[in-house]
Residue, then its C-alpha position, 0 to 999 in steps of 0.5 A: x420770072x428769074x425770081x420765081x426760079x430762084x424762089x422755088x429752087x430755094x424751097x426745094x433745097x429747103x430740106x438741105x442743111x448743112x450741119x457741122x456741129x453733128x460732124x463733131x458729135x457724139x456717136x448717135x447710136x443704133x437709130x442713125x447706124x442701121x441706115x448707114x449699115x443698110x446702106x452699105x450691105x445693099x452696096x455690096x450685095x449689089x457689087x456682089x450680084x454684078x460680079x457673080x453674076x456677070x463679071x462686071x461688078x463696079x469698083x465704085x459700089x464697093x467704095x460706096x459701100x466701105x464708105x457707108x459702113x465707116x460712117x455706120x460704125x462711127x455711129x455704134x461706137x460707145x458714148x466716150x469714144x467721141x474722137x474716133x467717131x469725129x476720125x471715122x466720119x472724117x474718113x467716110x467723107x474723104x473715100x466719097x470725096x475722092x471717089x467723086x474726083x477719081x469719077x469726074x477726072x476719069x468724065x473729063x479724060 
């Protein structure tokens, strides 16, 4: 039984790899940014629509949404700017790290 749950945990996480070499790539272009530009602009048209709204808008979504915006220009940046994407992505990452500390430390208070 405990190698049945083990065997269909692993195919569902099937899809899920990790990939560093992509961290270090190349900007991809337009193809990859729209999602992660998409992404960011419902984030923010979410925070927007709970603060206009009903004046309870979540810090949070506006985390979320500079962070996918970041990743998303790291994407459009020209071919020779390598580097700053590499910077960009880094950063992207660290605001959804620390986000997720802030969030769980706020859980365990």
């Amino acid at each position: 039984m405990d190698q049945h749950i083990f065997l269909s945990c692993r195919q569902s996480f099937k899809f899920v790899k990790l990939h560093p070499e992509q961290l270090l790539s190349e900007p991809s272009g337009w193809k990859a940014a729209r999602i992660s530009i998409g992404s960011s602009l419902a984030f923010f048209s979410i925070y927007a629509y709970f603060e206009l709204l009903y004046d309870s808008g979540l810090a949070s979504m506006l985390v979320i949404g500079i962070a996918m915006g970041t990743a998303g220009f790291a994407e459009i940046l020209p071919i020779n700017r390598r580097r700053l994407a590499i910077v960009l992505r880094v950063i992207a990452i660290g605001i959804l790290v620390i986000l997720l500390v802030f969030s769980l430390l706020r859980l365990a208070s």
